[in-house]
Short mmCIF file of the C-alpha atoms (twelve columns), coordinates in Angstrom:
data_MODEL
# 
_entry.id   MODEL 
# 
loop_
_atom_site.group_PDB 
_atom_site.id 
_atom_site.type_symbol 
_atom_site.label_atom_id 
_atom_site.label_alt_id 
_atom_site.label_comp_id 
_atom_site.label_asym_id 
_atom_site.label_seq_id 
_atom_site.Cartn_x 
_atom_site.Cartn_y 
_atom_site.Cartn_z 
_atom_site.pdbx_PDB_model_num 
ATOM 1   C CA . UNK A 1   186.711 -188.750 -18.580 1 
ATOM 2   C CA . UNK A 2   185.650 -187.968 -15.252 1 
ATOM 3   C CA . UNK A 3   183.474 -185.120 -14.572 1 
ATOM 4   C CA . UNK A 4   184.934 -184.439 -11.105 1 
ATOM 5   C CA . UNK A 5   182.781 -180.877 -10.384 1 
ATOM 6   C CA . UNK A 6   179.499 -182.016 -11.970 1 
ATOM 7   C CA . UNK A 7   177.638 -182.251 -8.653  1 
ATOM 8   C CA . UNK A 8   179.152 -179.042 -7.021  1 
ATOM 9   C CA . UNK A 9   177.996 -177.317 -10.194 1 
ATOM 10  C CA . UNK A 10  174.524 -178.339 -10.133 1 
ATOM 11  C CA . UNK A 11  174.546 -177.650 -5.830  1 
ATOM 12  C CA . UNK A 12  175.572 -174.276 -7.429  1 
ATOM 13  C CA . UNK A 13  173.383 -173.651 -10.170 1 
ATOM 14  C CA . UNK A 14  170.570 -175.029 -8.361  1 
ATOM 15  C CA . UNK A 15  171.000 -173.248 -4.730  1 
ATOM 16  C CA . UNK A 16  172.553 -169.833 -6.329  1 
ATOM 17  C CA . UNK A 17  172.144 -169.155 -9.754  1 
ATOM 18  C CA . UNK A 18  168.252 -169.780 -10.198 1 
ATOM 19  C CA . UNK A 19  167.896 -167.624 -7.136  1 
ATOM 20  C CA . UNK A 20  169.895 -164.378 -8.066  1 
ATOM 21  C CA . UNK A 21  168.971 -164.695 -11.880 1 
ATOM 22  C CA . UNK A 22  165.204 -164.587 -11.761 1 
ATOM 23  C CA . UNK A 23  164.535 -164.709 -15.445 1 
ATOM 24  C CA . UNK A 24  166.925 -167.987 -15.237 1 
ATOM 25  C CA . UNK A 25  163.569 -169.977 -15.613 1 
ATOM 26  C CA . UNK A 26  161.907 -167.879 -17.888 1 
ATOM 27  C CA . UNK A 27  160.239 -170.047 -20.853 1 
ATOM 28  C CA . UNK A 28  160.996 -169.560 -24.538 1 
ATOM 29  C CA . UNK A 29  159.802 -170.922 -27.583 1 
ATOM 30  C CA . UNK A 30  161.810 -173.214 -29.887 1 
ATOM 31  C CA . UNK A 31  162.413 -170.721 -32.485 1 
ATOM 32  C CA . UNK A 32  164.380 -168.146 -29.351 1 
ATOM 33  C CA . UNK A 33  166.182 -171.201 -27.893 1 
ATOM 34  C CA . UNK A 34  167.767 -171.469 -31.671 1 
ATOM 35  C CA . UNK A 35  168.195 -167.795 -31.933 1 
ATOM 36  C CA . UNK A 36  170.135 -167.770 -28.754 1 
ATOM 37  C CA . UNK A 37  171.978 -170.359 -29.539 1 
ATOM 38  C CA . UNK A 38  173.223 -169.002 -32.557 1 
ATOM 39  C CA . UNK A 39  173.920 -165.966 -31.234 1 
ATOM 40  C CA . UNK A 40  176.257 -167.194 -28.753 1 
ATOM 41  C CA . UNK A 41  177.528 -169.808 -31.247 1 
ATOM 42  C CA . UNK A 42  178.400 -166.828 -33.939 1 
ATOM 43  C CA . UNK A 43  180.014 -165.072 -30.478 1 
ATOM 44  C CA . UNK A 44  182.354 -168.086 -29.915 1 
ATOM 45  C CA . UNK A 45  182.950 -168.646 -33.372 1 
ATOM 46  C CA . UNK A 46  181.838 -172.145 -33.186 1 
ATOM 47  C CA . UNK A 47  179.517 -174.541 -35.634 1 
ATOM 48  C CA . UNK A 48  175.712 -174.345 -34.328 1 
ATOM 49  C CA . UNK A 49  174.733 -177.599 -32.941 1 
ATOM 50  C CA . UNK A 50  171.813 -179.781 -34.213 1 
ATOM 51  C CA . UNK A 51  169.061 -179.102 -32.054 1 
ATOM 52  C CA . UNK A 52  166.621 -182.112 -30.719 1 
ATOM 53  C CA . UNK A 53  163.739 -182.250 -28.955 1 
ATOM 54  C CA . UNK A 54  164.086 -184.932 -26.243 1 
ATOM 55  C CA . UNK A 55  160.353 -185.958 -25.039 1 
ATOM 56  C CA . UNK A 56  161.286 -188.819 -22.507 1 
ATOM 57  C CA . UNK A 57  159.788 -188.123 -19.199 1 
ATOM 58  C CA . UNK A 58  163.327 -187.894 -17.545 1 
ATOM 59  C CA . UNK A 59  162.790 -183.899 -18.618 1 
ATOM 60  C CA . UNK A 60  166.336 -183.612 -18.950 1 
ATOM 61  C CA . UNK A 61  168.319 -182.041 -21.246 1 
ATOM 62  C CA . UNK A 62  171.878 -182.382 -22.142 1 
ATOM 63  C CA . UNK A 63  174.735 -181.823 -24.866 1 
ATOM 64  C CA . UNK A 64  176.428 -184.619 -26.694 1 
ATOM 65  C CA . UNK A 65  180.246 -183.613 -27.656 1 
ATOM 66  C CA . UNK A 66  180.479 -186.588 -29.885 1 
ATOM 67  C CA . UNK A 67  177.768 -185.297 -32.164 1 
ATOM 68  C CA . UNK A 68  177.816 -181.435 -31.398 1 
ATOM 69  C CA . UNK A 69  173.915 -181.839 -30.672 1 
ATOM 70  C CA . UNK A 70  172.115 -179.949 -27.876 1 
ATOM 71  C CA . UNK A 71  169.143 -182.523 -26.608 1 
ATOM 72  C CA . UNK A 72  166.535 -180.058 -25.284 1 
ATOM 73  C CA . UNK A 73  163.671 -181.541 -23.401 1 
ATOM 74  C CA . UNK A 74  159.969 -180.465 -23.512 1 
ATOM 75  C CA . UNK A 75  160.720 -178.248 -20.250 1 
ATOM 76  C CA . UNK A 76  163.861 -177.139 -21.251 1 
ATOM 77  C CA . UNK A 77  162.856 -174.438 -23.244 1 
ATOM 78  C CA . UNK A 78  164.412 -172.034 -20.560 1 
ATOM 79  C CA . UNK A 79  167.314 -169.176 -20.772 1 
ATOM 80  C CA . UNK A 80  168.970 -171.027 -17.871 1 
ATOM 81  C CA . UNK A 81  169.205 -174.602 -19.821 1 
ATOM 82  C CA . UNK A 82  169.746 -173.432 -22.955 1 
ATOM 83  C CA . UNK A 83  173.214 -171.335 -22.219 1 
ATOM 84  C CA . UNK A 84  173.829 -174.128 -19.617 1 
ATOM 85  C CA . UNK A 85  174.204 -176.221 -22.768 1 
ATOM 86  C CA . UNK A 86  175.599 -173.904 -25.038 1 
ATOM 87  C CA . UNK A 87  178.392 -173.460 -22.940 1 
ATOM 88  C CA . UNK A 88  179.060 -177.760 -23.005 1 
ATOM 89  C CA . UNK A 89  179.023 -176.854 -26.811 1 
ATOM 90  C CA . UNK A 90  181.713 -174.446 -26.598 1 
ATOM 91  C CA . UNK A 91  183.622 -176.122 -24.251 1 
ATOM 92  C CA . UNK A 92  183.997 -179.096 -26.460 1 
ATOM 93  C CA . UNK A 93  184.884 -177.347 -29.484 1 
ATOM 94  C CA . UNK A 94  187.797 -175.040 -28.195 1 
ATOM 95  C CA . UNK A 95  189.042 -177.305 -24.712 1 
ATOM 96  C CA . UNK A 96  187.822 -180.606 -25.376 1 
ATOM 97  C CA . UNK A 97  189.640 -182.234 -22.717 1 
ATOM 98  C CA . UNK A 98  187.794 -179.963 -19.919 1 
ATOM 99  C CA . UNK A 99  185.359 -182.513 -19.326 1 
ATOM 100 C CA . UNK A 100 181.810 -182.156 -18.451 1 
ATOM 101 C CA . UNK A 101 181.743 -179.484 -16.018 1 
ATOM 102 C CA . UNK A 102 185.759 -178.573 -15.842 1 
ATOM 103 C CA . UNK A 103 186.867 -175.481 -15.327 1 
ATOM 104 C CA . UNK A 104 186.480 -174.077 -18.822 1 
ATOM 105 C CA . UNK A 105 183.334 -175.183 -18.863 1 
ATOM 106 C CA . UNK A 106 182.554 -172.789 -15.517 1 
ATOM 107 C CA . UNK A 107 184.144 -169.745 -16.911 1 
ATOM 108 C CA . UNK A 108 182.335 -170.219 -20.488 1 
ATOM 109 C CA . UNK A 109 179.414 -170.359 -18.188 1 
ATOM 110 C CA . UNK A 110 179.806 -167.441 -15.978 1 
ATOM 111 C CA . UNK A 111 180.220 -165.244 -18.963 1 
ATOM 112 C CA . UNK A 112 177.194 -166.297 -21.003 1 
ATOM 113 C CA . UNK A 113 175.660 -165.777 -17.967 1 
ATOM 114 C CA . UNK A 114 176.732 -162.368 -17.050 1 
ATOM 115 C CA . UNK A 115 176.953 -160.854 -20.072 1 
ATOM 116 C CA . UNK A 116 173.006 -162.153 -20.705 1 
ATOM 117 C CA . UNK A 117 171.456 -160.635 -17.660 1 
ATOM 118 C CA . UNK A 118 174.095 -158.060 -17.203 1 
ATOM 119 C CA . UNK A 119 176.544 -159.858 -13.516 1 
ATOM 120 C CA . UNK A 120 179.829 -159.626 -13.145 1 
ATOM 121 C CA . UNK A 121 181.619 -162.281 -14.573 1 
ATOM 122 C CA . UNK A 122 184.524 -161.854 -11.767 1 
ATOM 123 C CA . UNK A 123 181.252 -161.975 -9.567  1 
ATOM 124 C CA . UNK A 124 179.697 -165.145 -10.786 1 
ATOM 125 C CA . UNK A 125 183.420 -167.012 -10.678 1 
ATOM 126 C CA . UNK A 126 184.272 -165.909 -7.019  1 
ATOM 127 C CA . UNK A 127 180.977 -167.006 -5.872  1 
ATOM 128 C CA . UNK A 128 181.485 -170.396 -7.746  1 
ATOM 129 C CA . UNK A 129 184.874 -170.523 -5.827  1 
ATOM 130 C CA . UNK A 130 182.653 -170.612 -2.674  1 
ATOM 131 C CA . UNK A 131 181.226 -173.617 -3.895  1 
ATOM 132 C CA . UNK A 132 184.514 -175.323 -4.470  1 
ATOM 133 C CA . UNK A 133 184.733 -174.700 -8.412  1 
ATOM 134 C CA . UNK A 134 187.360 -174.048 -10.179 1 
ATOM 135 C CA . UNK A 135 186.951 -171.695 -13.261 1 
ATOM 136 C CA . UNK A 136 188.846 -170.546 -15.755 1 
ATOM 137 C CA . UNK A 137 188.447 -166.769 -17.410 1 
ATOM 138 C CA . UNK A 138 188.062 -166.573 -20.936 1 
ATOM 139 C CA . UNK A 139 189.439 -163.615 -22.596 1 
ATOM 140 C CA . UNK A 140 186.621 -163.350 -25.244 1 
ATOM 141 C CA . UNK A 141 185.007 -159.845 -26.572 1 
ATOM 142 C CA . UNK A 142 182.982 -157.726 -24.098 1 
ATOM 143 C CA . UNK A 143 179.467 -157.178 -24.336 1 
ATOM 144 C CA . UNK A 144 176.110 -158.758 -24.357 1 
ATOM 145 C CA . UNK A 145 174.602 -161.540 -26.097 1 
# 
């Protein structure tokens, strides 16, 4: 399937996200990547993924559909990455034809991001619109993660 968004997402992530969410980089140890994770798993009503460390110097880490594993690399212990891949994980288990970084994908993300560190969702979308994405709303409960 192809993953037509993928590189205005990361032009997004990387040029406006990281800057207006400060703690987007903060670190966290294993044991509060899994916690998060199955927070926003529990949230979603979705199966918690295996979790992997990935040590290959490519420091990158990514979710596999086929498996329902999150690969998180040695640096990827951060807030950022680890509802950046959460949201894959949801994405594939309630709109598995969205594709990598579809539209349901962006919405998923926007929320986990805004309800996290507290954005509007509507917020987070329109300014992904400005990028060229195309997002989707979820209509999931309110509140934080």
């Amino acid at each position: 399937m192809r993953d037509s968004q993928r590189s205005k997402f990361y032009s997004w992530e990387d040029s406006f996200i990281i800057k207006l969410i400060p703690d987007y980089n903060s670190p966290l140890c294993y044991d509060d990547c899994v916690a998060l994770m199955q927070r926003v798993c529990n949230k979603h009503k979705i199966p918690m993924p295996l979790v992997k460390i990935t040590r290959k110097d490519s420091g990158k880490s990514y979710y596999r559909c086929m498996d329902h594993s999150v690969n998180l690399s040695i640096y990827g212990h951060r807030y950022g990455v680890v509802l950046h891949e959460i949201a894959h994980a949801i994405a594939c288990k309630t709109k598995p034809d969205d594709g990598g970084h579809g539209e349901y994908f962006v919405g998923i993300y926007c929320e986990l991001m805004g309800r996290m560190f507290d954005i509007s969702i509507e917020y987070l979308m329109a300014q992904a619109k400005k990028y060229g994405l195309k997002s989707t709303r979820l209509n999931c409960q309110e509140g934080t993660l």
